[in-house]
N, C-alpha and C positions, 0 to 999 in steps of 0.2 A: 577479458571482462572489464566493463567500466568500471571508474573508479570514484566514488563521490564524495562530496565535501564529509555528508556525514560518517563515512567510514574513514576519513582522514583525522577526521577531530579525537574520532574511539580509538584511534591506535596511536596519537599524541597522548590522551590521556592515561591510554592506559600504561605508557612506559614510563610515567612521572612517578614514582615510587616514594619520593619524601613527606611532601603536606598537601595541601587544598592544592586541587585543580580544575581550572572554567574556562569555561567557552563566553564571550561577554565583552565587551566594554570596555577601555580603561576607567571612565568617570562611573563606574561600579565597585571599582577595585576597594574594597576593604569597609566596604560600606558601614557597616555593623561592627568593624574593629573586631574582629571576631579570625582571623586567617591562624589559620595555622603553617605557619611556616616550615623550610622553605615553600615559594606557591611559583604554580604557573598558571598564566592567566594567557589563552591562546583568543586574539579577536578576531572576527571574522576578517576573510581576506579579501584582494582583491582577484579579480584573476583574466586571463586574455586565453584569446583561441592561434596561437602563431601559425599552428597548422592541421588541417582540417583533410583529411581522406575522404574515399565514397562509405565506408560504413561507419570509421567513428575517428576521432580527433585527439591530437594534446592540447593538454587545458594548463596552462603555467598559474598555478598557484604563488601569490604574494603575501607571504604569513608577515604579521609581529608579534612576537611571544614576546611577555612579559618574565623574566625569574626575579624573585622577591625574597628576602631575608631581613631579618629584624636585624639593628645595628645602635646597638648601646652605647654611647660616648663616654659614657664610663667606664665602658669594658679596655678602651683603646689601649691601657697600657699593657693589656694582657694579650688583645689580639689587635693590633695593627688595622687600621680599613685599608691599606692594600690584600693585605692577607683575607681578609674578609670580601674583598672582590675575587679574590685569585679563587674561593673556594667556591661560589658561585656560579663560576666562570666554569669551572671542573661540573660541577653537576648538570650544569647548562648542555657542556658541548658532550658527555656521557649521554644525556637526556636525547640529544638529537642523533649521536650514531648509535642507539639502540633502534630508535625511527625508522633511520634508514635501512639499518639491516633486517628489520620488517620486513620492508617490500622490495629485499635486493633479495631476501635466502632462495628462492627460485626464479629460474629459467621460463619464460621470456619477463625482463624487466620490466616491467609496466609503472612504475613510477622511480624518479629520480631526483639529485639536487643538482638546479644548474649550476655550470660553474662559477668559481669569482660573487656566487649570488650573497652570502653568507657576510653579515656584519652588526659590528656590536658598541650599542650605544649604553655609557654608562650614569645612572641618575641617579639622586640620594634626596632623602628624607620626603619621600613620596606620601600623599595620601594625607597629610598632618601626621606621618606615624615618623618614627625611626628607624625608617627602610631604607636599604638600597637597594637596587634593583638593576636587570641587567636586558636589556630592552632587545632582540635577537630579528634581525631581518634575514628571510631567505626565501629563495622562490624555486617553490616545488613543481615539477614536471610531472602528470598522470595523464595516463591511456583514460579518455573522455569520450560521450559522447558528442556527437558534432552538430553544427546548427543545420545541416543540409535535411532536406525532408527523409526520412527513410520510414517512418509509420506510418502506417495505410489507417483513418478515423473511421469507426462504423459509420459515421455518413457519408462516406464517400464510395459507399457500396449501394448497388441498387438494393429496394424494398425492405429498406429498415423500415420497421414498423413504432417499434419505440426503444428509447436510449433513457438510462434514468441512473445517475451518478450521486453519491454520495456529498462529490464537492462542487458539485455545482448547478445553479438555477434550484436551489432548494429554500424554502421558506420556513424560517423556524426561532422559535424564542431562544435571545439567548441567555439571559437568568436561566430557564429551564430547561435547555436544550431538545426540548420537545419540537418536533417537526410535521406541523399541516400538511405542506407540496413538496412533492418532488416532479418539476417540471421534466418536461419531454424532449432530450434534444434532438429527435428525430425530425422535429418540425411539425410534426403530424397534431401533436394536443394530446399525446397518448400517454398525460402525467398520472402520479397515484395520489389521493390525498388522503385525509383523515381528520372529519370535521370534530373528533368527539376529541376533545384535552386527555382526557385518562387514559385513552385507548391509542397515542402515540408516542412511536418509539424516540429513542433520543441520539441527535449525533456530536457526535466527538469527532474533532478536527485534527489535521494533521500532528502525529507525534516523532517523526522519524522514520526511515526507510521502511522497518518494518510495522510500521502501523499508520498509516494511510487515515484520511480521513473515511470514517463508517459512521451506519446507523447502526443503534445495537436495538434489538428487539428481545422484549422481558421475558417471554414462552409463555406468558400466561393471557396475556391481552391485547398486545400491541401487532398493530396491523396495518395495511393498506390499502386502499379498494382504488380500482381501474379510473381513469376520469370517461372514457368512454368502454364499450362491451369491447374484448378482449379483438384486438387488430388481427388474427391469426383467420384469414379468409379461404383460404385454400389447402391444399391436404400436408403440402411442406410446409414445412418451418427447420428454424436456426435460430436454439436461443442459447447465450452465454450469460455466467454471471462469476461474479468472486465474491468471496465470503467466506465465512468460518461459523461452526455449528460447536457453541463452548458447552450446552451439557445435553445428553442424547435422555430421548426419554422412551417410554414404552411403544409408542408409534412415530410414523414415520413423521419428520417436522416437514412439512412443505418451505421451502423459500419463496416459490413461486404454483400459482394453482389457478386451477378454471374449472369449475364443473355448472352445464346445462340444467339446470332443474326441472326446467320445463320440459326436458324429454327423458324425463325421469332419472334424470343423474349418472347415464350409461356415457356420457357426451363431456370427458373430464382430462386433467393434463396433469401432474404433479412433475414438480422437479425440486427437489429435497436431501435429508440426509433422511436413511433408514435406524432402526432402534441399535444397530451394531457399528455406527457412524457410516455407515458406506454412502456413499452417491447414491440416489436412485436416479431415473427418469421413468416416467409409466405416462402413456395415452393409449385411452380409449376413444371409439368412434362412437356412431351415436345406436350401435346393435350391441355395446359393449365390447365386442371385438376390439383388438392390440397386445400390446406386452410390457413389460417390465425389464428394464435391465439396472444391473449394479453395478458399481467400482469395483475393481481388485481390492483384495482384501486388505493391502496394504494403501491402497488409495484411498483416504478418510476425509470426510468434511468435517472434522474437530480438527483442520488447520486450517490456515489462511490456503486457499486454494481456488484453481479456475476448472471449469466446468462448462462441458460445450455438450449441448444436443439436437441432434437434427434427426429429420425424418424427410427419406427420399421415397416417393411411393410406401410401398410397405417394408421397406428399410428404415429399424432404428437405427441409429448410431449414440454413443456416449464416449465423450475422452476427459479424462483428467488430468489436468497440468497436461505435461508431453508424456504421458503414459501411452502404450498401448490401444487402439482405439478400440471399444466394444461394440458390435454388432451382432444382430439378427433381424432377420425375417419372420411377421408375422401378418397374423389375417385381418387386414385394416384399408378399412376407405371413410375416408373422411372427407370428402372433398365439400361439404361446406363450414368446413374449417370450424376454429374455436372462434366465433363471435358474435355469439348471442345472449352472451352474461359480460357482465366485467371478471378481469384475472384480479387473483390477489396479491399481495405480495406478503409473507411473513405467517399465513394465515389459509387454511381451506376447512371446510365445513362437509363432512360427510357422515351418510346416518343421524344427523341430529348434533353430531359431537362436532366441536371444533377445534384442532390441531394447530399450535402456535410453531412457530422457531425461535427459538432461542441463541443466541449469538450474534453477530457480525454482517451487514451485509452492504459491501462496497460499489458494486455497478454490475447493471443487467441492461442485456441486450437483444433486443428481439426482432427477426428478419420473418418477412414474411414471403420465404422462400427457402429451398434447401441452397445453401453455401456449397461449392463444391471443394475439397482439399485446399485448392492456391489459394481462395479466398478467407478460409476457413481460417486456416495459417497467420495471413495477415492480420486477423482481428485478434487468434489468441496474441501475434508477438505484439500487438498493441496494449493487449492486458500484460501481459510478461515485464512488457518494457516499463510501463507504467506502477505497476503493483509488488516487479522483482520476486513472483513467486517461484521459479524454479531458474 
C-alpha cells in the first residue's frame, strides 16, 4: 500500500504526546505567543524518487522538525542550559523511535529511516521568545507511488459521453461557494449547469486524503440540468460515479436521473441511494419495461463510495467499491437510448414531486457504451487510486 505525505504527518503527530504540534512554516512558529510547550513543528518536506518499479516507487522523504522548549535565564541556576538541551534532546529522539516503530511493527516494511541520514542542529532564543529549540534533519524512505503512467483516464477509453469532476473546469463563487458549470471533460460539451443562485449546490475543496474535493447538495433544492439532452443514444451504457448520501430520506435520492416526459415518463434512468441507504440503479424503456437492482445490505451510499452501472443488451449489472458485482436479466429494449430530455444531476422529478440528494458528490462518468470487465476495471482503479475508497 502506498504511502503518503498525509498519513506521514498523522502519525508524526500523533506520537508527540507533550505540547502543540503543526504542520507549517518556520516564519509561523509561535506566531500569537500562544505555544504550549514543549512543541513540534514538522515543515513540509522535500522529497526525490531514487527508484521507481513497474507498479509503484520509493519516495525519500527530507523532513525538518523543529522541537521547542521555553528557557528562562533565570532559571539557569537551577537547571543548567545544557541540561535543558539534553532533555529536549531525550524527547526529541523518543519522539522519533516511536515513529519508527510505527511503520516497522509489521512485515513487509514499507517505510524506513535511511542510514547516516539523522542530524541535529542546535538554536536559542528563537521567535523573540526564550526558546531553545532542537532543529532535527532526516530522510525517510516509503513504498510510493511512481511517476510511470499506470492509470488508464476515462478519456482514453472509447465513447465517453460525459466526464464531470468536482475539481475541475468548474465555475463557481468563491465568497459563496455556489457552483453555475461543471464543464465536460469528455470533450463532447456534455456539462451540467444551474442558472438560478438559490438552487445551487456548493463546493468545498480539497481537505486531506479522506475528503477530496466535492460538491455538496442541500436535499432540498440544489440541482443540476444537462447542458445538452442526456448523451446515452443506444441501448448500452456504463456510468460510474463517487459520492456519499449523508441523510436518507423517505424515497429514493437520485444522484443522477433522466426521465422522457414526452413519452409519458415510461422512458426514465435513476441511479441513487434508496430510503435504506442502499445503491439503487433502475432503467426503463420507453414500454416501461426494465428492472431495478440494489447493493448488499452492507453496501451503503451513507459513505464515500464508487458505484458502477452498465447495461449489456438486457443485462443489468451494479458493483460497489470491489464488492461483488449484481446482476440480472430483464425484459428491456431501449435501443433509442436516453436522449431526448436532459439528465439530472442531484435531482429527478417524478409524479409531480421532486426528489433531491443530499450529500456529497465527487465525479461521474458516463460511456455511451457497455464497458466490458478489463475496461471496467481500469476506470474503477482510476477512481480507487484517485479518491482511496477501498
Amino acid at each position: 500500500m502506498a504511502i503518503k505525505l498525509t498519513d506521514i504527518v498523522t502519525v508524526m503527530k500523533s506520537k508527540w504526546t507533550y505540547g502543540d504540534k503543526s504542520f507549517g512554516y518556520t516564519e509561523e512558529f509561535n506566531d500569537n505567543h500562544n505555544t504550549q510547550y514543549p512543541s513540534l513543528l514538522i515543515t513540509p518536506p522535500t522529497s526525490v524518487f531514487p527508484e521507481v518499479g513497474l507498479n509503484n516507487g520509493w519516495e525519500n522523504y527530507t523532513f525538518e522538525v523543529y522541537l521547542s522548549d521555553i528557557y528562562n535565564r533565570t532559571a539557569q541556576a537551577a537547571e543548567p542550559i545544557d541540561r535543558r538541551w539534553e532533555n529536549l534532546q531525550d524527547l526529541g529522539t523518543e519522539w522519533l523511535d516511536n515513529f519508527l516503530k510505527y511503520y516497522q511493527a509489521n512485515a513487509p516494511i514499507l517505510a524506513f529511516l535511511e542510514d547516516e541520514s539523522v542530524t541535529l542542529e542546535r538554536n536559542k532564543e528563537v521567535a523573540n521568545d526564550q526558546v531553545i529549540q532542537i532543529k532535527m534533519t532526516f530522510t525517510w524512505r516509503v513504498l510510493s507511488k511512481c511517476f510511470r503512467p499506470q492509470s488508464t483516464y476515462p478519456n482514453q477509453l472509447p465513447d465517453l459521453a460525459s466526464w464531470l469532476r468536482a475539481d475541475s473546469n468548474v465555475t463557481f463563487s468563491i465568497p459563496t461557494k455556489k457552483v453555475s458549470v461543471v464543464g465536460d471533460g469528455s470533450g463532447n460539451a456534455n456539462g451540467i449547469t444551474q442558472a438560478t443562485s438559490a438552487l445551487r449546490p456548493l463546493r468545498y475543496t480539497y481537505g486531506g486524503a479522506s475528503d477530496k474535493t466535492r460538491i455538496n447538495f442541500n436535499g432540498t433544492s440544489d440541482y443540476f440540468g444537462s447542458d445538452n439532452n442526456c448523451p446515452i443514444t443506444g441501448n448500452d451504457l456504463t456510468i460510474f460515479y463517487v459520492a456519499k448520501c449523508s441523510t436518507l430520506s423517505a424515497s429514493t435520492q437520485r444522484l443522477l436521473g433522466y426521465r422522457d416526459s414526452a413519452g409519458g415518463g415510461s422512458d426514465r434512468l435513476n441511479f441513487g441511494v434508496d430510503p435504506t441507504g442502499r445503491v439503487l440503479f433502475k432503467a426503463l424503456d420507453d414500454t416501461g419495461s426494465g428492472g431495478t437492482l440494489l447493493s448488499g445490505g452492507a453496501d451503503l451510499g451513507t459513505v464515500n463510495h464508487i458505484a458502477c452501472a452498465r447495461i449489456n443488451n438486457a443485462d443489468f449489472s451494479l458493483q460497489y467499491n470491489n464488492s461483488t458485482e449484481i446482476t440480472n436479466t430483464f425484459v428491456y429494449n431501449n435501443a433509442n437510448g436516453f436522449n431526448l430530455a436532459p439528465f439530472t444531476i442531484g435531482h429527478i422529478e417524478l409524479g409531480g414531486v421532486g426528489t433531491y440528494f443530499t450529500g456529497d458528490i465527487q465525479e461521474v462518468i458516463i460511456y455511451n457504451k457497455f464497458l466490458n470487465d478489463f475496461d471496467r476495471n481500469k476506470i474503477r482503479d482510476y477512481l480507487n487510486k484517485k479518491y482511496r475508497i477501498y
